[in-house]
N, C-alpha and C positions, 0 to 999 in steps of 0.2 A: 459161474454162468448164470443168465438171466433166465429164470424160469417163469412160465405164462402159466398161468392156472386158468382154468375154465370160471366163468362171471357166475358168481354168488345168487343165491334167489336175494329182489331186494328186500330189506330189514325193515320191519313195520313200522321204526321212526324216520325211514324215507317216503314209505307210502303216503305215511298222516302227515309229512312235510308238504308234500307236492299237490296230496288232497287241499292240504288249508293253499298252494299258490294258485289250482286251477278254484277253486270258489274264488276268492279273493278277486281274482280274472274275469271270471265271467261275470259274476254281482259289480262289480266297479264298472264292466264294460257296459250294462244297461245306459246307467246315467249318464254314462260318457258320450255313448252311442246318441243316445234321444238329444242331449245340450248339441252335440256336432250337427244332429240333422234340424235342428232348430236353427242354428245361425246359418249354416250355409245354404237352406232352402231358403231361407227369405230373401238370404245376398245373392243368391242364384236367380230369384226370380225376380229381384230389382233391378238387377245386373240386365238381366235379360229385356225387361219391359222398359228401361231405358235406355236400351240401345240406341234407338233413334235418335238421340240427345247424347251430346260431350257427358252427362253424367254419368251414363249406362257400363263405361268402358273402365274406368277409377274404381266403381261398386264392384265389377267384377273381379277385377283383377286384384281387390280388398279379397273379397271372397276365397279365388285360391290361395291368398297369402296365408287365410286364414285356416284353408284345407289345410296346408301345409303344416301349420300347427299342430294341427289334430293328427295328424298323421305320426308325427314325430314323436307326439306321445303316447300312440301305439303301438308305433316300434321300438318304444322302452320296452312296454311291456310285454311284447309278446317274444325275448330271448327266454324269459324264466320261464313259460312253456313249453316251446319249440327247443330250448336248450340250443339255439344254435347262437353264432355272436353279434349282435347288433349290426345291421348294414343301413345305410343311408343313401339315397341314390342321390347323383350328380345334377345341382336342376339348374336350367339355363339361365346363364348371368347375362347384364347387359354391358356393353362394351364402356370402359370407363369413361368416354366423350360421346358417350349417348345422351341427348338432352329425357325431358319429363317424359315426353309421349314413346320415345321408344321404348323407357325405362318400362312403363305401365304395361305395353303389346309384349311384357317377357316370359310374364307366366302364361297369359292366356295362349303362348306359341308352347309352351312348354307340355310334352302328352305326361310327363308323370305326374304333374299341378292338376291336370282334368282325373287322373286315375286316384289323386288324393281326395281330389272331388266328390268322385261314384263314391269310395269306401264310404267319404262321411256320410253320403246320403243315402248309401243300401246297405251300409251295416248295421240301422236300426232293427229290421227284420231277423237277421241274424242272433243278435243281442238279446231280442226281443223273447225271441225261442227260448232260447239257449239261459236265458234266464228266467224264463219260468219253469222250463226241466230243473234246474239245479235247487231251485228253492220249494217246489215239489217233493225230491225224493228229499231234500235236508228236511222237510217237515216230517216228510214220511219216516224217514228214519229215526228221530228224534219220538216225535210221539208215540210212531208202535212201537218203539224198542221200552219206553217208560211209562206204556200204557196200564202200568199194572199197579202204577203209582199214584193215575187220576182217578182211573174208574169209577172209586164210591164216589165220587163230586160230582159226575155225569149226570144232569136230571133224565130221568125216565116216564113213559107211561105206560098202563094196562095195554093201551093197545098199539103201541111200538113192535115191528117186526124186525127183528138185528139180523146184519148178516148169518153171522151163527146158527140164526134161529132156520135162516134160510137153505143153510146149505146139509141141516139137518143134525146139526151137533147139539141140539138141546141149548136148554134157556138161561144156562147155567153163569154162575157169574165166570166159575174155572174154563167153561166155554168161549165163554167172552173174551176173557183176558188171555185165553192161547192165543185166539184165531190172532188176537190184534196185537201180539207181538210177535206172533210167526210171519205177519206183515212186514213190522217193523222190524225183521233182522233180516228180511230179503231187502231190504232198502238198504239195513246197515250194510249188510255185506256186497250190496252191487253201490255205494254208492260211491266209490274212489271210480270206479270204471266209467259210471254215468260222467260224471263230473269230469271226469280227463276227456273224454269223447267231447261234452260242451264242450270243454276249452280249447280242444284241437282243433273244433270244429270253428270255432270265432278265432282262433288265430291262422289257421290255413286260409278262411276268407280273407284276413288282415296283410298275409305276404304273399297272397298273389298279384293284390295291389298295390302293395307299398314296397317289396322291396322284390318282386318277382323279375321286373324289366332289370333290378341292379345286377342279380343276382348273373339273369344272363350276359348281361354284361362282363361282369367282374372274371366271370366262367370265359369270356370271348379272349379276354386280355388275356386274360392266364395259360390259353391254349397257345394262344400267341406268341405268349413271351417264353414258354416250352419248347414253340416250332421254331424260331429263331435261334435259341441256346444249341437245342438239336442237330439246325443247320451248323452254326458258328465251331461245335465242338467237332462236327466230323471232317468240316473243313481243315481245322487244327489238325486235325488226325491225321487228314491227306498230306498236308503241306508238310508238316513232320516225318511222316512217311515217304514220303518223295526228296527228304533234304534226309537223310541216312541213308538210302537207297545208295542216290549220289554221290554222297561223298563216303559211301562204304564198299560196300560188295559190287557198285558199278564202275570203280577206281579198281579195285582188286579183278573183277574180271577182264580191263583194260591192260593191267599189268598181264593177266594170265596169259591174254591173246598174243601179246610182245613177246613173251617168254618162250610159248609155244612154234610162234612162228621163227624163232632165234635158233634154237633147236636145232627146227627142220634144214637150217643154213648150215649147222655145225656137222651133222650128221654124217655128210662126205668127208671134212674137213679134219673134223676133231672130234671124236665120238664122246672123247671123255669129257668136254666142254660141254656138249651135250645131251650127256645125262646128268651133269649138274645143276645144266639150266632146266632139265627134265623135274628133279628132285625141288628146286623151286618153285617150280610150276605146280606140282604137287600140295606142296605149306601153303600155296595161294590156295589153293583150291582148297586144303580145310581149314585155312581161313577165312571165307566165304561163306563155306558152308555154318560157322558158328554166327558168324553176323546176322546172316540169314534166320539161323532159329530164333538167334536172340529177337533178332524183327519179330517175328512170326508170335512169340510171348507176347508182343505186348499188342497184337491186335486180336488174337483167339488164341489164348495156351490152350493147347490139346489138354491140359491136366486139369482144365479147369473146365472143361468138355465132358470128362472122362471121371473126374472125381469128386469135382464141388468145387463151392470156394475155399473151404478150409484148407484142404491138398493145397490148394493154388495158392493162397496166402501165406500159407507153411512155406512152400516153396520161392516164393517170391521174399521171404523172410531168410531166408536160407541163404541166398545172394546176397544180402544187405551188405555194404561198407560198416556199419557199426552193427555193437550188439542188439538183437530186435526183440522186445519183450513181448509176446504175440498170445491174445487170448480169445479165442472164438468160438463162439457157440455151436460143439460137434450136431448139434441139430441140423442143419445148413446143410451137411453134407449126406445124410443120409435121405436113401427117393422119397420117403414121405415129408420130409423137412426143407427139400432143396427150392429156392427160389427159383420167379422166373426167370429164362435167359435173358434178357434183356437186362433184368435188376441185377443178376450176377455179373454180367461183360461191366453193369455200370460201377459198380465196387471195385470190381477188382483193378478196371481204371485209376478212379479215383486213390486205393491203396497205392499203386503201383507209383502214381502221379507224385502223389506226398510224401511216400518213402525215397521218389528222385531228386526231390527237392530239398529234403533234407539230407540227403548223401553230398548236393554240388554247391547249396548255398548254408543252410546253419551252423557247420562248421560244432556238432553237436556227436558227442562220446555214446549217447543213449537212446534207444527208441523205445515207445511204449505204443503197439497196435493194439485198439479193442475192437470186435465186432460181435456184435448183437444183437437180438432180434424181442420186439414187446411191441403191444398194441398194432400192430401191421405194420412198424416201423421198421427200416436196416439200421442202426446206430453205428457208426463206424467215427473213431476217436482214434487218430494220431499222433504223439503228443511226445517232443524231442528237449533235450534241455541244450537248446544252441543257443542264439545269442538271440534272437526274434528278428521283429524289424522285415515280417511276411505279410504284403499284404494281397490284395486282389485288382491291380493293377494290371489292364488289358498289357498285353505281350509278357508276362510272366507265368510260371507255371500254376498257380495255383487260378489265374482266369481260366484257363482248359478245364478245371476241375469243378468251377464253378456254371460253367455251360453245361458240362454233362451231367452234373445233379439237376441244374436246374431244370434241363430236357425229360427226367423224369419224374418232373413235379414234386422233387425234394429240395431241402433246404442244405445251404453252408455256411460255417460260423467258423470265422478267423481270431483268434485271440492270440497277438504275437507282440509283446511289448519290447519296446526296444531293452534287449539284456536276458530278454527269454526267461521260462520257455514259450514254445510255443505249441498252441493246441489249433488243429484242424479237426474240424466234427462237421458229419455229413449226417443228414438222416433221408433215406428213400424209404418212398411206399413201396411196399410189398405185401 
């Protein structure tokens, strides 16, 4: 079983790791800051004051090309603070039989070319700051912590008043050299904190412009292609649902009704006719009744209402056509472990989905089900030794399986070579 442990305090050669990426960040971002708002305020304001004139329009549209630039090598740098993964937003191209001048009117129509703009020219101020805190407390830290190493070099006079002297600790050199290392080790020790706050603070300015409009974006699609998977899979659900229906327990109760009404003809007739067709009537009827729950399993098992998904997996295991090797995380099932309902109905789908699939196409002696749970992931691995040759092909089972992870913002990885085996791996948040 995967067990989760509670997150470590981090290890001092992370600290001083990430200490040396946010200086490194901030001190680089000065100069970088100041050269951006030097080229693109001049291009901006040439741009601008030759409007009037065919030149004014070329200048400008130089100018955001050149934002552009600057921007993209800001958003190198600001994953190894923000620790999140590089995003690049989508900026408006011109149509391939667009002649010069349209080409040129592309940036200037374009709002994330003006937003790469603003950053070059008001992230000096930012920079600006945030660069003289960092090289403040690095001095501060540095000297008070080794102040005890210059001191005698220090020139003095009779009538110099030191702080020491001021805050009433005597004139002493052991005076001197506490006060100004007890400085220098509140520097040391707040100086990873300072220094992260710079750097958050000049990269949180840096991706609300540069990658803030992507991001919503990216977030828009992604809901989107969610709410569609969502739709697509319950659709499946119905259409599946209503094609068993049919050609099951609504056939068998078609039969029942004949049967019954056959009966009632015999009754005068031929008693013993029947109660044959009686005792018929009957096998139909719990024959129905089992189609029916079987239905009913595979859109809410009570047991997996009632007991978790482990019971339910077990159980669903239990039924299999071949042997089912089943290992899952009893965490899952007990109330403080249990997932949400929704994340549960989605598993246990998906199981159920890939265990049918491998019963009526792989053609496979052995099953291997894992489910698991780390880092707020579901892991669920299916993994048969049939012949392969599964892929994810709209009207096949394993496309249903594929909508309804995707509907909850988790991933599916097919790996099925033709000769097998083959591995189905789903991962949902939870």
């Amino acid at each position: 079983m995967t067990t989760v442990t509670a997150n470590a305090e981090p290890a001092p050669s992370t600290i001083l790791r990430q200490l040396g990426v946010d200086s490194a960040y901030v001190l680089l971002g000065f100069p970088l800051a100041l050269a951006s708002f030097i080229v693109l305020i001049i291009g901006l304001a040439l741009g601008i004051g030759l409007m009037v004139t065919v030149i004014g329009l070329p200048i400008l549209a130089g100018t955001l090309y050149a934002a552009r630039g600057w921007a993209d090598i800001e958003r190198r740098r600001i994953p190894a603070v923000l620790h999140q993964p590089r995003i690049r937003p989508r900026y408006r191209t011109a149509e391939p039989e667009a002649n010069a001048w349209r080409r040129i009117f592309v940036p200037i129509t374009d709002g994330q070319s003006w937003l790469d703009l603003a950053h070059g020219c008001g992230k000096l101020v930012v920079a600006l700051s945030t660069f003289i805190v960092t090289v403040v407390w690095w001095a501060a830290a540095i000297g008070g912590s080794l102040y005890w190493a210059y001191d005698w070099t220090l020139p003095r006079s009779d009538g110099d008043e030191e702080l020491n002297v001021l805050l009433g600790l005597g004139d002493s050199a052991g005076a001197r050299i506490g006060l100004n290392s007890a400085f220098g080790i509140f520097f040391l020790i707040t100086l990873p904190i300072v220094v992260r706050g710079c750097a958050l603070l000049q990269a949180s300015f840096g991706r609300a412009l540069l990658t803030g409009v992507a991001e919503m974006r990216n977030r828009i699609t992604v809901l989107e292609e969610q709410k569609r998977a969502a739709v697509s899979a319950e659709a499946s659900a119905l259409r599946r649902l209503e094609r068993d229906i049919h050609d099951g327990p609504q056939q068998r109760l078609v039969r029942l009704a004949m049967d019954i009404s056959r009966a009632q003809h015999q009754l005068g007739t031929d008693p013993d006719a029947a109660r044959r067709t009686l005792d018929e009537a009957l096998a139909q009827t719990r024959d129905t009744l089992a189609e029916l729950r079987a239905l009913s399993r595979g859109i809410a098992p009570p047991i997996l209402v009632d007991r978790g998904l482990p019971s339910a997996l077990a159980a669903l295991a239990g039924r299999g056509l071949i042997p089912i090797d089943l290992t899952v995380d009893p965490q899952l099932g007990t109330p403080t472990g249990r997932l949400d309902p929704a994340v549960e109905n989605a598993a246990y789908f998906v199981v159920a989905e890939a265990l049918t699939n491998v019963a009526k196409h792989s053609r496979a002696t052995e099953c291997w089900l894992t489910v698991t749970r780390a880092d707020r992931q579901l892991h669920i691995a299916v993994i048969d030794d049939g012949e392969g040759g599964a892929h994810l092909s709209k009207g096949h089972g394993l496309a249903g399986i594929a909508d309804r992870v995707r509907a909850t913002g988790g991933t599916l990885t097919v790996i099925s070579p033709t000769g097998g085996p083959t591995e189905v791996r789903a991962e949902l948040p939870c």
